[in-house]
C-alpha distance (Angstrom), angle and dihedral (degrees) to the residues before:
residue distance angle dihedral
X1 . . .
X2 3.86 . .
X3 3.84 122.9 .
X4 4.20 74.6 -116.7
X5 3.38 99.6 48.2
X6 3.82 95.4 51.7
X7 3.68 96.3 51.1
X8 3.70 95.6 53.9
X9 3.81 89.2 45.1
X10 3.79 85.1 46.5
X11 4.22 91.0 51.8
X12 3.73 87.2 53.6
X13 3.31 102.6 51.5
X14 3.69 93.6 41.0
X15 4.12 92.2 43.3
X16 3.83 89.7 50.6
X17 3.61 98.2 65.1
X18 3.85 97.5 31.2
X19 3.68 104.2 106.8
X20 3.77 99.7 175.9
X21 3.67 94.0 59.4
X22 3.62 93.2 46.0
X23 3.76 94.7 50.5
X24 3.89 83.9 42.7
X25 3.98 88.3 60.2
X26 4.18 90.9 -121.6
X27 3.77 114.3 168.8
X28 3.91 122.9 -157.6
X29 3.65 108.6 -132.5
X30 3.87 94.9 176.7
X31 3.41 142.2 -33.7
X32 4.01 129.7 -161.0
X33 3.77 141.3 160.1
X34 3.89 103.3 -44.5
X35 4.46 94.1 -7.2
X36 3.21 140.2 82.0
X37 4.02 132.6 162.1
X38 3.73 122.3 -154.5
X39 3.71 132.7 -168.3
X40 3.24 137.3 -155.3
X41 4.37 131.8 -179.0
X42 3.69 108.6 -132.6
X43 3.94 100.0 -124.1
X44 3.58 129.5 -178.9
X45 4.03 97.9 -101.3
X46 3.77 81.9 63.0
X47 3.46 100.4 62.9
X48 3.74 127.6 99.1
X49 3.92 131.8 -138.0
X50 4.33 80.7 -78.3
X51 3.27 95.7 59.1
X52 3.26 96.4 -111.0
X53 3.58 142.8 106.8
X54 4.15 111.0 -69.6
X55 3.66 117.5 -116.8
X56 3.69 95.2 -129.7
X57 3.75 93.7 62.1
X58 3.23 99.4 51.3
X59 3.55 88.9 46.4
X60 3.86 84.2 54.9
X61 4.05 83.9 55.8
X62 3.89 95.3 54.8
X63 3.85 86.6 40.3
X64 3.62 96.8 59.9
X65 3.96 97.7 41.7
X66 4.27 84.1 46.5
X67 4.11 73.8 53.3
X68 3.60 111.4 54.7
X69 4.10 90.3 39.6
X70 3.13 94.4 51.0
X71 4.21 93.9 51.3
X72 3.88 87.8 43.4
X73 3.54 91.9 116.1
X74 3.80 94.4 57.2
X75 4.00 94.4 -110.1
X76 3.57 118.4 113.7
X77 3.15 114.0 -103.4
X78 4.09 128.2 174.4
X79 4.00 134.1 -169.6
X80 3.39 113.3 -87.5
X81 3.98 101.3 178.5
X82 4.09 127.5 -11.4
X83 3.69 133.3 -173.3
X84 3.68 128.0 -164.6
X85 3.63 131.4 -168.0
X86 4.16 113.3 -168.2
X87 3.83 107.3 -154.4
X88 3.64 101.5 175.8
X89 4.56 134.0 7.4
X90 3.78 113.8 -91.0
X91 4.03 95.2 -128.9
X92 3.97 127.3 -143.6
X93 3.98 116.1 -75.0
X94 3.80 93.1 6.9
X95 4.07 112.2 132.8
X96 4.84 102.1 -125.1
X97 3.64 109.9 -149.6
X98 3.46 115.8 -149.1
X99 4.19 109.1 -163.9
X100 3.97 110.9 177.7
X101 3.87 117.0 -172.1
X102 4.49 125.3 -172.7
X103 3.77 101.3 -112.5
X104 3.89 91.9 179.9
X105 3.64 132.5 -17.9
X106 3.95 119.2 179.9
X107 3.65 124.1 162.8
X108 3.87 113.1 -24.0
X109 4.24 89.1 -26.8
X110 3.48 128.6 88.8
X111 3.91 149.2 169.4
X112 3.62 136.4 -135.4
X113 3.44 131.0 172.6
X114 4.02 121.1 -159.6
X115 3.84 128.1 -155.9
X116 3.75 110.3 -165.2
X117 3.96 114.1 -156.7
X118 3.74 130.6 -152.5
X119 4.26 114.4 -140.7
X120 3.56 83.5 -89.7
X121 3.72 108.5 58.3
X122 3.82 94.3 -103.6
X123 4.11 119.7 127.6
X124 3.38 110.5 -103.3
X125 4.15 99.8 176.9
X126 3.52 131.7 -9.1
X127 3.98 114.1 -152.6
X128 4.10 129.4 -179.2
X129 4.19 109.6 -158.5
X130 3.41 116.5 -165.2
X131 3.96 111.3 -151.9
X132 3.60 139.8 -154.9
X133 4.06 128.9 -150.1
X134 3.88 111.3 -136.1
X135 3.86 133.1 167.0
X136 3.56 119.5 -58.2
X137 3.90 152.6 47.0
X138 3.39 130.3 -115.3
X139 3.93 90.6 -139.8
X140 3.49 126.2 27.5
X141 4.29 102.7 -102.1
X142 3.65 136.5 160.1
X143 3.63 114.5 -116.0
X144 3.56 125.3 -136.8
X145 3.39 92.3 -98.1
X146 3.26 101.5 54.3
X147 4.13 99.4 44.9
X148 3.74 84.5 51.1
X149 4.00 93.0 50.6
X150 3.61 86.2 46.0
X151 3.68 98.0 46.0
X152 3.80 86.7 56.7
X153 3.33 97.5 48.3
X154 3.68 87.2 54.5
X155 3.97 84.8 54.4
X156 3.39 97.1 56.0
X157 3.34 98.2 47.1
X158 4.42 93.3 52.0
């Protein structure tokens, strides 16, 4: 399986059994080793007493696109600080763009930093997630490791 191949399989996995970005009306755009962009139609039960799109949902945006890149690699991995800076108001009808990008990864830490884009181009937020590797897959896969113990075994026994 390609480095491709298992991060879309990961974002579909993942996407079907995330409720809160269903309900929140997220989109995946793509999804590759390390990226992933989200979308998400500004509707009118996301707007705030302004009139414009709340904070904590597009938060919820840049947190799921910091999400799926960071799980790319089919190891689950979960948030273990994020920072968001809004720079100007998501506005009714508009189509956010989430794009999240690996700035580092070493061991079981990582970084990803996350533009979010109004219709028009402009930065909405910018986030940096910092994510941690625990136990687990999202889909059952041998590791390297393992295919290579099992392609000697299979050696040995020829």
């Amino acid at each position: 399986m390609t480095p491709q191949e298992r991060a879309a399989r990961v974002a579909d996995v993942m996407f079907e059994n995330d409720q809160a970005s269903q309900w929140l009306g997220l989109r995946i755009e793509s999804a590759g080793p390390g990226t992933a962009v989200l979308s998400m139609r500004v509707e009118d039960r996301h707007l705030n007493g302004f009139g414009i799109c709340h904070g904590g949902f597009i938060f919820t945006l840049a947190d799921s696109a910091f999400a799926f890149a960071c799980n790319s690699a089919n190891r689950v991995t979960v948030a273990q600080e994020n920072q968001i800076t809004f720079l100007s108001p998501g506005q009714p009808g508009e189509t956010l763009t989430a794009t999240a990008v690996e700035t580092a990864a070493q061991g079981r830490s990582g970084v990803y930093d996350v533009t979010v884009t109004g219709g028009d181009g402009r930065k909405v937020a910018l986030m940096r997630g910092l994510s941690r590797t625990i136990q687990g897959q999202h889909f059952e896969e041998q590791t390297r490791a393992c295919s290579d113990a099992a392609a000697k075994k299979e050696n040995d026994n020829a």
